[in-house]
C-alpha positions in Angstrom: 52.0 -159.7 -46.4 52.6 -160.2 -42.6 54.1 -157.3 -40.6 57.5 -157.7 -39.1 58.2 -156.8 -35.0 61.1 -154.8 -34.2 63.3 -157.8 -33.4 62.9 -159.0 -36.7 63.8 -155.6 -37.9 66.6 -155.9 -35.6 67.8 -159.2 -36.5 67.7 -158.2 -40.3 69.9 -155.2 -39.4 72.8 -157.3 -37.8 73.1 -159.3 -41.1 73.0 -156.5 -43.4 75.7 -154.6 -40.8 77.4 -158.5 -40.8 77.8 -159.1 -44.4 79.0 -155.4 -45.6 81.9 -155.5 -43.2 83.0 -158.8 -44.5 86.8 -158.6 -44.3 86.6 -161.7 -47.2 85.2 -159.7 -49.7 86.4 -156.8 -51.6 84.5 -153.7 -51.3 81.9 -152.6 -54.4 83.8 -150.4 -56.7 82.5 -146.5 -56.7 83.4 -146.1 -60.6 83.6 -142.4 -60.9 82.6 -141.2 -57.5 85.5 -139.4 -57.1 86.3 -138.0 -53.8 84.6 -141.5 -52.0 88.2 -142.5 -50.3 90.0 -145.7 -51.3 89.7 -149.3 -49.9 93.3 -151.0 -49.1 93.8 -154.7 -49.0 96.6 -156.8 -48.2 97.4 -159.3 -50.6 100.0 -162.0 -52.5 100.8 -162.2 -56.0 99.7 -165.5 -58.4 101.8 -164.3 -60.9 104.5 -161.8 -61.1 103.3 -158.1 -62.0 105.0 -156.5 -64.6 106.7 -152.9 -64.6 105.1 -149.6 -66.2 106.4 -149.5 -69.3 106.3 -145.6 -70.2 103.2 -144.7 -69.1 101.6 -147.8 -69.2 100.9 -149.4 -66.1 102.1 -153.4 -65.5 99.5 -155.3 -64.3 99.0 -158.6 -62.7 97.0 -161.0 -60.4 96.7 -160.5 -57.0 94.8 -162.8 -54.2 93.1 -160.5 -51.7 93.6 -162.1 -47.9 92.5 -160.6 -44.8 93.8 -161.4 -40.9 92.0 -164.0 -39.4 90.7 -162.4 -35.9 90.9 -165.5 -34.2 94.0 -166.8 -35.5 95.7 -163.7 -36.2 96.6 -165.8 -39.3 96.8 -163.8 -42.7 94.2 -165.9 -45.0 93.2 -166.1 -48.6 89.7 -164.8 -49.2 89.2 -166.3 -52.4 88.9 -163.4 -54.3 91.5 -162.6 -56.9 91.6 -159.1 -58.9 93.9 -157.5 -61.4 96.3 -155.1 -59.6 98.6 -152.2 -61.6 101.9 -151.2 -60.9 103.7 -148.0 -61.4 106.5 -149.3 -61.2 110.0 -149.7 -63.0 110.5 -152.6 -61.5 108.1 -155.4 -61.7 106.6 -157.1 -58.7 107.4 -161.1 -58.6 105.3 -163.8 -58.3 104.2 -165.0 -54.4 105.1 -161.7 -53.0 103.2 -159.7 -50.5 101.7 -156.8 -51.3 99.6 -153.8 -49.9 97.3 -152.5 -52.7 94.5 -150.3 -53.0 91.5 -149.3 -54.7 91.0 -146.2 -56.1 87.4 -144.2 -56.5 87.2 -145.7 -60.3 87.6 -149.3 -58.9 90.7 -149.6 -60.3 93.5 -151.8 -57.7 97.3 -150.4 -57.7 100.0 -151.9 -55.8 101.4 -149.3 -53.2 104.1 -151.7 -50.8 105.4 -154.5 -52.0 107.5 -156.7 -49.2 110.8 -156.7 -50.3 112.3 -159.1 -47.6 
């Protein structure tokens, strides 16, 4: 097997730094690692997220974007997940949202824009 030289290393180093910090892509769950910090997203709903109902969550889809940094543009990433609301009220369809995800991997809506 041939031996790498340091800017090979190197090289191999900015990728992995390159690709971990993607702002497209959601962040590998830490199910059970509690005590790890949350990841927060912004997103918009493809479907309206229902209310808790007791103490039942609602749930409902959520698109994860991220800013563009050359645009400034808010973009879709491509990446949908299922997102929970505490709630009363439910969350309607095409809204924007803040959500987060929580140190079981779990995603709960925490702002929703109500403009």
């Amino acid at each position: 097997m041939p031996k790498l030289d340091e800017r090979s290393y190197e090289l191999i180093r900015e990728v992995v730094r390159r690709e971990i910090h993607r702002p497209d892509l959601p962040q590998q769950p830490r199910r059970g690692v509690v005590g790890q910090g949350v990841n927060h997203f912004v997103g918009v709903t493809d479907e309206a997220i229902t209310a808790r109902s007791g103490t039942t969550p609602g749930t409902g889809t959520v698109s994860l974007y991220y800013r563009d940094v050359d645009t400034g543009v808010l973009t879709d990433s491509g990446n949908d997940v299922e997102a929970y609301n505490i709630s009363q009220t439910a969350v309607g369809s095409g809204s924007y949202v803040t959500i987060l995800q929580d140190n079981y991997g779990s995603y709960w809506v925490i702002v929703e824009d109500c403009g």
